[in-house]
N, C-alpha and C positions, 0 to 999 in steps of 0.2 A: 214819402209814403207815411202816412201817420200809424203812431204805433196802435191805435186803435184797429186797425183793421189788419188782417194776414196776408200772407203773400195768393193764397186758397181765395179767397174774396174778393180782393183786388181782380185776377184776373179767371176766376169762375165762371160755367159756361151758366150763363144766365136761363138756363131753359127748367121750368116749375119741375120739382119734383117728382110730380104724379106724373110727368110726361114719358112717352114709352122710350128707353135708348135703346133697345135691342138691336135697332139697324146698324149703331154705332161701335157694337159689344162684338169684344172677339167671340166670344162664345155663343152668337146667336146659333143654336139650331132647333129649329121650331119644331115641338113636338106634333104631330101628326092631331088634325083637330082642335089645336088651343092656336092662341095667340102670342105664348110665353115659349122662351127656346126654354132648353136644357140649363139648368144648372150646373157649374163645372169651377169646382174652387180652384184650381190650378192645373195650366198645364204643364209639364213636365215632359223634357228632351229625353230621349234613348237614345241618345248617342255620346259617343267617346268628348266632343266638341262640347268646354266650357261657356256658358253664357256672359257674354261682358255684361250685360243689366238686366234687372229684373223688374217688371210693367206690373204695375196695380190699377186695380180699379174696383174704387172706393163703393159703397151703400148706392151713392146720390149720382155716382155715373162720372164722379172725378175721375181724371186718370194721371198719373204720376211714373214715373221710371227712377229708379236707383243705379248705381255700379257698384258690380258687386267688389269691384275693386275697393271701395269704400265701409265694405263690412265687415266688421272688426269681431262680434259673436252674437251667438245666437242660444241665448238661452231657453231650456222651454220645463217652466215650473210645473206645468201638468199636462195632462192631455190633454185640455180647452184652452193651452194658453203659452205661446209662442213671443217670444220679443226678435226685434233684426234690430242689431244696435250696430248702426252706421257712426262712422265720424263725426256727423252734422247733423245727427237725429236718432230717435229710436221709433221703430214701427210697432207697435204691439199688436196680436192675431190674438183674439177667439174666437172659439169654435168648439165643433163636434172632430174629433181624430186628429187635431194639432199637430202631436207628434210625428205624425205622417212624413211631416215637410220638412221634417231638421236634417236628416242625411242628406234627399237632394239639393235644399238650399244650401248646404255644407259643400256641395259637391257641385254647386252650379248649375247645375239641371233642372234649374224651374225657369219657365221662360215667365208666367203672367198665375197672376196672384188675384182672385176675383172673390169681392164678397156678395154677399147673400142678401135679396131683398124679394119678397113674397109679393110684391108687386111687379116684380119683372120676371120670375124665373118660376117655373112649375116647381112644388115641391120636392126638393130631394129624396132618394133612398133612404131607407131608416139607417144603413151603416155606411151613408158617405161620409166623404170628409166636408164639412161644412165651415166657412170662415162666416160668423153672424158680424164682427166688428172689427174693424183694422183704424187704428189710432195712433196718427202724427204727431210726435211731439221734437221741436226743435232743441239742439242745446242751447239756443237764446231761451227759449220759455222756460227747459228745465233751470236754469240758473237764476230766473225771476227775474 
């Protein structure tokens, strides 16, 4: 693989941007009248039962899964701003309500982690929790 391209590129689902994934989307439920489901930044288990991994999906309709067996801590600088620092990466979250998510994912009780794209998803509530960016960085890149 050339170090030009990522592992995200390499095997990316080649479908344009602007195209709709909602049928694809855990979270599709389509509001009544639009064409766009619900927005829904995470969902999160009630129950006693720890998650072994935890599913994202990215702006552009990536989807990626972690274990959380791999997650060493979770720092969160402010309320828009959440890190998951895996073994072999760190994920960075902004957002509107961040903070929300550090007990459950501390606790394993988020099963899927979805960010926010005004193209796919009807506008949120004024006081949801909102993930606007979720940002891959490898310990190979962070090392240079």
């Amino acid at each position: 693989m050339s170090d030009n391209i990522t592992v995200f590129e390499r095997y990316a689902n080649k479908v344009k941007p602007e195209e709709d994934h909602e049928q694809n989307s855990r979270f599709a439920n389509p509001v009544a009248g639009t064409q766009k489901p619900f927005y829904q930044a995470a969902e999160m288990i009630k129950s006693s039962k720890k998650q072994a991994r935890l599913f994202i999906e990215y702006a552009d309709g990536t989807k990626n899964s972690f274990s959380y067996a791999h997650l060493l801590e979770t720092p969160c600088t402010s309320s828009k701003h959440l890190m998951l620092c895996f073994s072999h990466c760190i994920l960075s979250l902004e957002g509107e309500g961040i903070e929300e998510l550090l007990e459950p994912i501390g606790d394993q009780q988020v099963r899927y982690l979805h960010c926010y794209n005004s193209k796919r998803f009807t506008q949120p509530e004024d006081d949801a929790l909102i993930i606007d960016t979720m940002t891959y960085e490898s310990v190979r890149e962070m090392a240079g």
